[in-house]
GUGU-74798 format. One record per residue: x, y, z of N, C-alpha, C in turn. Coordinates in pm, whole numbers, plus 50000, padded with zeros to 5 digits. Layout:
// GUGU-74798
XYZXYZXYZ...
//
This chain:
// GUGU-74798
852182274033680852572286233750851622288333866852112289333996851432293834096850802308134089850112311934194849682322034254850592330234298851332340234319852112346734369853512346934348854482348834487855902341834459856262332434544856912326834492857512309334555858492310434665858752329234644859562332134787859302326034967859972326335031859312321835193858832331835257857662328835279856992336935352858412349535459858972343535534859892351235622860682358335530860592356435381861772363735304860742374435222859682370435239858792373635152857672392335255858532388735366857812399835449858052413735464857652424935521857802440435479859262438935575859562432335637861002436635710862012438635643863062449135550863762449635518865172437535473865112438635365865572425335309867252428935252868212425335309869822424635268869732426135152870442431135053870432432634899871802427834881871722417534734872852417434703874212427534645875432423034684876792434634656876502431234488876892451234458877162447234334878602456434270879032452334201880132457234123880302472734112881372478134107881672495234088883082499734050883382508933984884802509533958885192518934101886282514634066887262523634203887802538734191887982546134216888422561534172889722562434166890262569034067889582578933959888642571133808888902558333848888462555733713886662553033693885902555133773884782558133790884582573833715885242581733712884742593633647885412597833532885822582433456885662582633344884732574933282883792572033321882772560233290881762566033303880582566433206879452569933219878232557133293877962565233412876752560133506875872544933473875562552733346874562542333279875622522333321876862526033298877202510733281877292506233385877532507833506878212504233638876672500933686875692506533713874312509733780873232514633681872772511233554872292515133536871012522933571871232529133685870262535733723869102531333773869372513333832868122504733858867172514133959867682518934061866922527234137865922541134078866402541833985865622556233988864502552933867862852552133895862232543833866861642546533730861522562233649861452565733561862232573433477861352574433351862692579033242862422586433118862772593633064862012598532934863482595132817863482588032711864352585032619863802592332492865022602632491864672613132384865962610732267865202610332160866042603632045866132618831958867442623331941867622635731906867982636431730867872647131677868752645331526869082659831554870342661531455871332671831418870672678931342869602693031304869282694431153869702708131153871122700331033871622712331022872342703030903873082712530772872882706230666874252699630722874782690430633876262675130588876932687330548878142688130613879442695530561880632691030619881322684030578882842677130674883572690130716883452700030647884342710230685883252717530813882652712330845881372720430965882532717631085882332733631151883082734431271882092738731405882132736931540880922742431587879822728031634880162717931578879172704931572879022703431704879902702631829879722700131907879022710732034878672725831993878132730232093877052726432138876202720332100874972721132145874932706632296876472702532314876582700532440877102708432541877772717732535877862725232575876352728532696875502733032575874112737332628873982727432718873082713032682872872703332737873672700732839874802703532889875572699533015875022713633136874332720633111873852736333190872352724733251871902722833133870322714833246870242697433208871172692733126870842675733176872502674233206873452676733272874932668933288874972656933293875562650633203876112638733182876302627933335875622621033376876062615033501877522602733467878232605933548879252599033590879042584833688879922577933664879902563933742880382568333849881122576733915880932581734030880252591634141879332592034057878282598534142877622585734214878012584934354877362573134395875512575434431875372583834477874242588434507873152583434405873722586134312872972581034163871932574634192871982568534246870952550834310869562555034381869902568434447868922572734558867622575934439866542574834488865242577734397865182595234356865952604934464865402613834419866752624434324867532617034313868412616934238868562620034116868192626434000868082628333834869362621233803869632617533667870602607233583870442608933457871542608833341871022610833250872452604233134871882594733053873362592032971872982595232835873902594232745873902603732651874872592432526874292584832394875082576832324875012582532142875612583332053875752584431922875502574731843874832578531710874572564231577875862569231531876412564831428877472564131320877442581131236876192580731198875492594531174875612608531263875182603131377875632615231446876842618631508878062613131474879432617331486879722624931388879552616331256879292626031155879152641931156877772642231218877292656731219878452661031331878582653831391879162661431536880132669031428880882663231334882122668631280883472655231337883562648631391884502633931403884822635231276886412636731251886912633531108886642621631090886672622330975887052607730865887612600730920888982602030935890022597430983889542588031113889342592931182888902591031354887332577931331886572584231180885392575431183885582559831143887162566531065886862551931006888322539631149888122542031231888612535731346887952527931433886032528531399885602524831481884942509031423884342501731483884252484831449883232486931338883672477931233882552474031127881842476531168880512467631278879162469631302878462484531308879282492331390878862502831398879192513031266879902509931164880352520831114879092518130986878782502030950877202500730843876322501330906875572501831014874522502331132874032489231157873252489831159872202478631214871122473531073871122480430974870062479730887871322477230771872322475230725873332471930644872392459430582872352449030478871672442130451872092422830479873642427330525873732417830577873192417930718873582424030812873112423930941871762426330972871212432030844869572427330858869032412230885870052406530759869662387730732869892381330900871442385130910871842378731048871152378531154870192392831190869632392331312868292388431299867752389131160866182375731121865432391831088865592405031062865092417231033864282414130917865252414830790864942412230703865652408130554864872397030523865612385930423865232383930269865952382530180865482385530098864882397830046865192408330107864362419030078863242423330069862752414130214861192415730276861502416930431860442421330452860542428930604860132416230682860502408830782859932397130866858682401830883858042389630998856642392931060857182400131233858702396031248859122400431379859032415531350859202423131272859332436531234857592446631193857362454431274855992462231239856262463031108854972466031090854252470830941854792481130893855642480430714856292488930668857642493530641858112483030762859392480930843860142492430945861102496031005861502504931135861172516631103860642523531196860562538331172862072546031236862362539531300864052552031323864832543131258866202547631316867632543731260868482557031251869802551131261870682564231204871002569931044869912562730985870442562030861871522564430782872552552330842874092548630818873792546530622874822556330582874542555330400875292542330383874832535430282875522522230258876172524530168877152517530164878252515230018877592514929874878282516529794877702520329621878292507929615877642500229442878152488629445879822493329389879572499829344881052505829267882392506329355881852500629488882922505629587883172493029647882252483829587882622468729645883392459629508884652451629571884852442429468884002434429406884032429729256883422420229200883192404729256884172403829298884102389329349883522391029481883422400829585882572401629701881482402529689881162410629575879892418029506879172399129454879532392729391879142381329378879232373429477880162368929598879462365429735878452366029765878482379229778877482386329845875972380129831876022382529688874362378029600874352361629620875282356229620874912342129628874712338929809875162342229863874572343429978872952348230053873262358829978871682365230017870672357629929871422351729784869972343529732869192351829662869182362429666868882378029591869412374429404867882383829341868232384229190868432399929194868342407329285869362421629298870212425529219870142433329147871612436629109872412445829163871952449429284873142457329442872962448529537873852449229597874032441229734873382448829833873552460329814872942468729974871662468529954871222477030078869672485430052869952498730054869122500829968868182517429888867862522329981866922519130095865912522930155866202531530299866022538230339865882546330465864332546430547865112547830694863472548830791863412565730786862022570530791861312579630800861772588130904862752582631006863242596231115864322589331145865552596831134867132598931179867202598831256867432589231384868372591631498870202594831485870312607831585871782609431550872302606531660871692609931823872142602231942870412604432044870972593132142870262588332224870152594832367869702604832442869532610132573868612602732618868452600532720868172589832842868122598632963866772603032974867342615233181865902601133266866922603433372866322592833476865862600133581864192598733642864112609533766863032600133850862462606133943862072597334041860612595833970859682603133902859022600333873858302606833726857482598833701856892599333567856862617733483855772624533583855922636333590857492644433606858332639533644859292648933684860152643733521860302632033485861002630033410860532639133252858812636633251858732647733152858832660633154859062667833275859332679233290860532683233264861412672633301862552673333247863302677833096862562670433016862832666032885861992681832859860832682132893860582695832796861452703932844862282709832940863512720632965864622719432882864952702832832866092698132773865222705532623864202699732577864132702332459864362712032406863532722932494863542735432485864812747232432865882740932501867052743232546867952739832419867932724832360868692724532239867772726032086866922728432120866332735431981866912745531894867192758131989867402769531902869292759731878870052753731928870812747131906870932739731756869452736731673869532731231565869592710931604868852710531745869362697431791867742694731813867022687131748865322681831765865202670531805863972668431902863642653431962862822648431858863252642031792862172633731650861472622931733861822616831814861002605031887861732607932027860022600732091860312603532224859962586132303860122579632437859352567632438860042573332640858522572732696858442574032859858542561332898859672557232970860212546333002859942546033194860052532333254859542528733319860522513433373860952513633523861232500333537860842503433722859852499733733859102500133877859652486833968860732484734069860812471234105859922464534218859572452934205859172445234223859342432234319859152431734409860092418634502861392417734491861832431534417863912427334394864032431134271862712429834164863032429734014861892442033937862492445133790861312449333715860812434633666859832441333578858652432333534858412436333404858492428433279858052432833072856412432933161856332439533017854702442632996853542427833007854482412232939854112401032994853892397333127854242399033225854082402333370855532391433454856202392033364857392378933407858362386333484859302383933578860312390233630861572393133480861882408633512862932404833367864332410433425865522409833378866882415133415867482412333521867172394533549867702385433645869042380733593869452377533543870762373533450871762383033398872632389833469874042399633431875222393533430876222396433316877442396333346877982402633511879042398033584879802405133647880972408733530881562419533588883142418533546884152422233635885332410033549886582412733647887722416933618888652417733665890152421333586890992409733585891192407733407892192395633396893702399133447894052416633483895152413533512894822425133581894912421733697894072430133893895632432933922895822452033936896892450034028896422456334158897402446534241896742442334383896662459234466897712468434396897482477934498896362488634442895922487834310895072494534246894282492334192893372483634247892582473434172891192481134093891312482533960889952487733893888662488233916888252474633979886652470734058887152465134172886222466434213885562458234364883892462034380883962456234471882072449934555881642461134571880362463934583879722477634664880282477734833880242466034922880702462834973882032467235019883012470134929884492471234902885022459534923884662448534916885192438534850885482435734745887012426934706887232424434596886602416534495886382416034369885902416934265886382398634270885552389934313886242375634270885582366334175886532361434087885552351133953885192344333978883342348233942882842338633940882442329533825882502311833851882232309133724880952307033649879772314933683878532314633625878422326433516879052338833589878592354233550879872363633521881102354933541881972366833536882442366733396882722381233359883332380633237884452390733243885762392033189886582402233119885592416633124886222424033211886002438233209885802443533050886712443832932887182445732819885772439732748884782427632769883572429732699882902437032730882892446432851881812458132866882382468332827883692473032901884372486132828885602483932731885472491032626886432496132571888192495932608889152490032587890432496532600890802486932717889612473532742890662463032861890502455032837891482443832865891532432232832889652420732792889712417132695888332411232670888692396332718887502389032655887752375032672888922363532565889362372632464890432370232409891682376032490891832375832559892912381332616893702392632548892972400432474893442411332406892612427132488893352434832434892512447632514891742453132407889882453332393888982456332355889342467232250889342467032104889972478532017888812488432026888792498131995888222508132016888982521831907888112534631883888112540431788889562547631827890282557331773891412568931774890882582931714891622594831799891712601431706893262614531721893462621031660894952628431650894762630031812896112633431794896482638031972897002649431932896072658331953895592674131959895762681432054895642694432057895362700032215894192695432265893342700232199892152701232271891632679932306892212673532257892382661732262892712654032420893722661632432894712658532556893922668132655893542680132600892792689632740891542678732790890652675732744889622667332740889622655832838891062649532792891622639132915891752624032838891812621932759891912616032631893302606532672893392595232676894622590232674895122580432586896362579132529897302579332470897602558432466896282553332571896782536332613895982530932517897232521932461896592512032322896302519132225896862527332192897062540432051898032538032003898002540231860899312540331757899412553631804900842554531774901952567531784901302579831740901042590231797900352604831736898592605731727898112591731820896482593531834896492592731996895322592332029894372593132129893752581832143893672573732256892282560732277891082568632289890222571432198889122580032222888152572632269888452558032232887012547332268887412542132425888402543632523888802539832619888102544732677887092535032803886092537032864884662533932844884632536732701883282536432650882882524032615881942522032544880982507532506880202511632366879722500832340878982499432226877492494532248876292503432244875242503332295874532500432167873152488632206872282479332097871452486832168870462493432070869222498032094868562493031994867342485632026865832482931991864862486332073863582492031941862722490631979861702478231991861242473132096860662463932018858942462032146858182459332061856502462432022856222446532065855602446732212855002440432263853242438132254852732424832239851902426232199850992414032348850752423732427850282416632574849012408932502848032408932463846772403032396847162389732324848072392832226848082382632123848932369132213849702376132275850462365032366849562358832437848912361932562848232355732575847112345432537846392354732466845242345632374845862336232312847092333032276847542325232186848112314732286848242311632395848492303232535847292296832557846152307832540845262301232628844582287032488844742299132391843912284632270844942273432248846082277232285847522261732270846882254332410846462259432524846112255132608844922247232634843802251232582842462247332547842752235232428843842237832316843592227832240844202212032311845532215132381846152203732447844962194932546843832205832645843772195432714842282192132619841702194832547840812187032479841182174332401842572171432327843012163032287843372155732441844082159232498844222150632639843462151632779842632149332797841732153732922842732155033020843822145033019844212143633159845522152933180845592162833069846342173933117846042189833174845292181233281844412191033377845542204033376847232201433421847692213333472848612223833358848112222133181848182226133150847492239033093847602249933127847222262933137847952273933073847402284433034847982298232958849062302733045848922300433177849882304533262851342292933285850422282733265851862270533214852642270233117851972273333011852502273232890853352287132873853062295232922854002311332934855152309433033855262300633126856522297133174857112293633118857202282833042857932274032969858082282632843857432288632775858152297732678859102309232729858912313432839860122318432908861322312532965860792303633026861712288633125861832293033256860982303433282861392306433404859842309533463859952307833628858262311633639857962328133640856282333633663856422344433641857342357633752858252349933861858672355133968860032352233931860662344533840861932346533770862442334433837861922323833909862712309033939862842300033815863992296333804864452284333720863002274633712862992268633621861392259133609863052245433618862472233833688863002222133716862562214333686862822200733665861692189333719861012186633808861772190833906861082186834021860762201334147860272210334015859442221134027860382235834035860112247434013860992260234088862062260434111863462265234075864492264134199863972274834272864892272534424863982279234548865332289734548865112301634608865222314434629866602314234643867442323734619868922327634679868882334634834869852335734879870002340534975869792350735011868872356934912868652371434951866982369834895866352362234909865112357734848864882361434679866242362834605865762359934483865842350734435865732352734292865772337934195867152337134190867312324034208868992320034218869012321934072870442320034032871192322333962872612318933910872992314434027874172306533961873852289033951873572290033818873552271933835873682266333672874402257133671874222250133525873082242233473872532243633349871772233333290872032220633278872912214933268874032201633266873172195733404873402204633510872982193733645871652197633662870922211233700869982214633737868422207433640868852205733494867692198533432868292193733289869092183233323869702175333139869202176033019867632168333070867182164132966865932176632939865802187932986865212202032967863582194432965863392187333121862462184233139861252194733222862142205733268861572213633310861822225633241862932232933252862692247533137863072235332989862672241632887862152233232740863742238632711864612232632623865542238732566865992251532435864442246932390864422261832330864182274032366863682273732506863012286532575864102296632574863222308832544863982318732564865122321032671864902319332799866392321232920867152311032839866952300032786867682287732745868742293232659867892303132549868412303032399869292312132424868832323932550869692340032535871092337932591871002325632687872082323632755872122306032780872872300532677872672284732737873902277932853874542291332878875442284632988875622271432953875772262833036876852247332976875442237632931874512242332883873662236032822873642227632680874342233332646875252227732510876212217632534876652213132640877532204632660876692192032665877752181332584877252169932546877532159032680877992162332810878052156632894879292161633009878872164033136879732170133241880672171733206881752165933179882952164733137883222181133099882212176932957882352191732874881762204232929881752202833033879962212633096881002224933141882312226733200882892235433250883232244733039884092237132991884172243132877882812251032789882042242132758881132253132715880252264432809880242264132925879972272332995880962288532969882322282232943883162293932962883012301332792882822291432681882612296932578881112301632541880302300832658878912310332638879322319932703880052319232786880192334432868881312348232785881702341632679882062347432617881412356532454879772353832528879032360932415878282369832522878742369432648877522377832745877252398632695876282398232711876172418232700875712419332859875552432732895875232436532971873972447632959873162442832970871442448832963871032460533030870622470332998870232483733100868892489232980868252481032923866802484332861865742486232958864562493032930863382493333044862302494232951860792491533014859632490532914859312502532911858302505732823857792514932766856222517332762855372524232756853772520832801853292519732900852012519832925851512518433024851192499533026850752493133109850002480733140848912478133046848282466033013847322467032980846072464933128844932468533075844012469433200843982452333229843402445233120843542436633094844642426533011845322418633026846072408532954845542402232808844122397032850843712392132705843192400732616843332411532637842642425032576843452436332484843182433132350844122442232296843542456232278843752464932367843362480932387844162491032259845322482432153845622489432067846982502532118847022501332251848102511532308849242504432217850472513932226851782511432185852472507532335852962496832342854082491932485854812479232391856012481932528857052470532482858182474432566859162471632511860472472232535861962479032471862542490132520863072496832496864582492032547864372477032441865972471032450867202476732397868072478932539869712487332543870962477632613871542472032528872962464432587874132468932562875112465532625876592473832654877152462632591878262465732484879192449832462880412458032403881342451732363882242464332312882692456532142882182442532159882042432532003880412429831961880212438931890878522437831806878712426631770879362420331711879512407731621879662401331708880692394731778880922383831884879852385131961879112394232027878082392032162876992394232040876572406832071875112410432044874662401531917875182404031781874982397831681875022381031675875982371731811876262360731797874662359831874874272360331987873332355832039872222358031978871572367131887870672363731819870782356031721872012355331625871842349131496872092334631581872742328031639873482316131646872332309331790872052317931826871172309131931869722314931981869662324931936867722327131936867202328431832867702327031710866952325631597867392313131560868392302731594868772293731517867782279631547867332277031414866212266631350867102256731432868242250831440868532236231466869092236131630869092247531708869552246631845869532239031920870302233031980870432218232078869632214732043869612207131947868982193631876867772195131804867032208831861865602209631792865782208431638864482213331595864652209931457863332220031403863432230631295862902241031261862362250331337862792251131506862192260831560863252272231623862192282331618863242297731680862952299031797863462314831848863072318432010861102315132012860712307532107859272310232134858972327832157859882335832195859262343732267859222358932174860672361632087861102371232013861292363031868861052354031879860972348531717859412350431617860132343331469858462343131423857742337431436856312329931396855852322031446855952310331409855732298931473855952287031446856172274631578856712263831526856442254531677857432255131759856882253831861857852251932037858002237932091858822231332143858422218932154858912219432307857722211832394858202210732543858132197432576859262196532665859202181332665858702173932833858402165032768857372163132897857262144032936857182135233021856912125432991855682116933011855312110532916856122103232822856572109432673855452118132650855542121532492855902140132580856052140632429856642158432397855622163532383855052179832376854092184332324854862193732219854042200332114854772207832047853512216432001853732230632062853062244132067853222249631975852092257231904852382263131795852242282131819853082292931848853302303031878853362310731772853122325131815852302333131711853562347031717853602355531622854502365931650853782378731756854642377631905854102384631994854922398432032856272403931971856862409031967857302412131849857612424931797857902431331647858942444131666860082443131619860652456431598860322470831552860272481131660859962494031571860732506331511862312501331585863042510131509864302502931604865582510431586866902509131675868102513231576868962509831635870472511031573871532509831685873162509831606873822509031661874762521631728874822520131840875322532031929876432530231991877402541632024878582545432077878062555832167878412550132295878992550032399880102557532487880342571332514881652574932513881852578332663883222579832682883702576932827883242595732838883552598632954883402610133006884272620832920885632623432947886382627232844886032623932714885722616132658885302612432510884212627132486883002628932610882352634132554882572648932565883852651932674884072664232661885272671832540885492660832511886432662932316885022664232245883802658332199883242664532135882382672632138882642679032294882052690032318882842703332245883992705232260885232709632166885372708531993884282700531960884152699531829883782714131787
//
């Protein structure tokens, strides 16, 4: 890894630099879309993420659940995808998502709850989807997971065994490998998240000023901030930057319309250009929102509920509903929140002694370094260029890190980014293909696990890198998908945790995995790094997402 960025000097200078077009819905259907998805708010540079609970007692017959938006729309309003302004720094923003739990409280019938996708309706801590995403196995907490295991969650109640068949109920256990005699877990985290507020403002100070007016405000409401985390994405030559110091949130889906009509077309460019497929990044509109066509060529299912008055006042529509409901999920998304606990010290130190040990066994690997070896567990350098063989790819046309390119041509034999590396694992684009031929096909079947990312870090810096000062920082990972299972859940279980990935053999993500070996390949021989757990989960769950109307029906609750 060099000194600086690999940008050109002339691209690299204070003269105002062309930005790339990016995607937007067209009106009216922009103000049914909440802000957060279209833009997440890259411009506006701070944030306070206030994790709320309902405390007020469980009653299905509770009427009233929904005022306390009411309140909250007087001093944080919900930003809309058409507020273009949004972008400007001095701008406030603010989105607003639900656990499984807090619909519940909202008062969401039964009826209406049980419409929405498996993933979300057991959470994130269910005990299978613990195993799947590497949480926890066997009924031990990983080393990826802090001490004790998550402190939030929605604490989604799990099924009694009494409510599962016998013969699933025995699946189940032979799967998990468990001498259990329940399939679920017992256990709950120490604080309830029921939904997620997010206010975006220009700066640090303003954003907490913010949040204490909000708090203030839904308290006597019976609505409490149990956790709070001051968020942060400062850009950088074009980009933010993790607490590791690497460029991060270079890699997005676009989306398009599989079926564009020409006089009303849903998206187009910032630009106002039309929306055209591309084949690196584009995906089906329907994996980000709710209620359109996905990459199955089906339109994204999503929750229902009666078609009511106050249903239809709201603005609620009636497309891709059985007879006598509402598309209540039309528009909306399905939001992955983790916390997850960066550990700037241990990462490093643990580079520099893989580093120190390589070149003492080899003198003559003068240019291996803590800063070498942290590329390649990323695959990318610390300015976000592709690592090659034959060094960097060089800049896009707008002096960033390019981006559209296949693994197939750009580096086969993953002589330059390692094939297990993290960019590798999160997204292997046609890297999996066993030779050109196949390189267009599996490209199109990775793009069919893409999310769309709008997380930001958390903490301050460390003063120092090799220095563990004991602060709490990390990453306050948030993705949009509208299939938990197909996206979010496939890319961790099937390709950043998976032991046998293009060809390796017992190793996970270097970067979000546990610890164990990395292997980079190099010629003549391979090296194989031994990596330490530098990242740990501290809480999350699974979240809903609701379109604008969505949230003014359960304001009406």
């Amino acid at each position: 890894m060099g000194k600086g960025s690999v940008t050109s000097p002339a691209l690299a200078s204070s003269a105002p630099r062309a930005k790339p077009p990016s995607w937007r819905l067209t009106a009216p259907n922009d103000s049914k879309v909440q802000g957060l998805v279209v833009s997440g708010f890259a411009n506006v540079p701070s944030a306070q993420a206030l994790f709320l609970c309902c405390d007020w007692p469980d009653d299905p017959n509770r009427v009233g659940g929904g005022a306390w938006l009411n309140e909250l729309q007087l001093v944080a309003p919900i930003t809309g995808a058409e507020k273009k302004d949004a972008g400007k720094k001095s701008d406030p923003a603010a989105s607003l998502a639900f656990t499984f739990t807090g619909l519940q409280k909202m008062g969401l019938s039964a009826d209406a709850l049980a419409t929405f996708s498996q993933p979300f309706r057991e959470g994130m801590y269910q005990e299978d989807r613990l195993r799947r995403l590497g949480d926890r196995v066997s009924e031990k907490w990983q080393d990826t997971v802090i001490s004790g295991g998550p402190r939030w969650s929605g604490n989604v109640p799990q099924r009694n065994v009494a409510d599962v068949p016998k013969q699933l109920w025995e699946r189940t256990l032979l799967d998990v490998g468990s001498p259990s005699e329940k399939p679920e877990q017992e256990w709950t985290t120490d604080i309830t998240v029921h939904a997620l507020l997010v206010l975006y403002e220009a700066s640090e100070q303003a954003a907490l000023d913010w949040a204490r007016k909000v708090e203030e405000r839904l308290l006597p409401c019976g609505v409490k901030v149990v956790h709070r985390l001051p968020l942060e994405l400062l850009p950088d030559n074009g980009f933010g930057r993790e607490h590791f110091g690497f460029a991060d949130g270079i890699s997005q889906p676009i989306p398009f319309e599989e079926e564009e009509d020409p006089q009303a077309p849903l998206l187009v460019m910032s630009d106002g250009s039309r929306v055209k497929k591309d084949k690196w990044h584009s995906v089906p509109l329907g994996e980000i929102l709710i209620g359109h066509t996905n990459a199955h060529h089906e339109k994204a299912p999503g929750p229902f509920v009666a078609a009511e008055d106050k249903a239809s006042a709201s603005g609620l529509e009636p497309s891709g509903a059985p007879d006598g409901l509402l598309n209540f999920g039309l528009n909306g998304s399905y939001l992955v929140v983790r916390e997850l606990r960066q550990y700037v010290g241990a990462f490093w130190n643990s580079l520099e002694e893989n580093a120190a040990r390589i070149r003492a066994h080899d003198p003559g690997a003068t240019h291996v370094t803590a800063e070498w070896l942290a590329e390649r567990v990323i695959g990318r350098t610390i300015d976000g260029h592709l690592l090659c063989p034959a060094g960097p790819m060089k800049p896009d046309q707008y002096g960033l890190p390019e981006n559209s390119f296949g693994f197939k041509k750009a580096d086969p034999d993953s002589l330059g980014c390692p094939a297990g590396s993290h960019v590798r694992r999160a997204n292997p684009r046609d890297g999996l293909a066993k030779d050109m031929a196949s390189a267009t096909t599996l490209l199109n079947a990775a793009n069919n696990h893409r999310i769309l990312r709008r997380g930001r870090k958390y903490g301050k810096p460390p003063a120092q890198r090799t220095v563990d000062d004991g602060a709490e920082r990390g990453l306050l990972f948030m993705c949009l998908n509208t299939d938990i299972a197909r996206q979010f859940e496939f890319v961790q279980q099937t390709w950043v945790l998976n032991r046998n990935f293009a060809t390796l053999f017992d190793e996970t993500d270097p970067l979000i995995g546990p610890k164990g070996g990395f292997t980079i390949q190099e010629k003549p021989l391979r090296r194989i790094v031994d990596v330490k757990t530098f990242i740990q989960l501290a809480g999350g769950d699974y979240f809903f997402l609701p379109s604008m109307p969505a949230l003014r029906y359960l304001a009406k609750l």
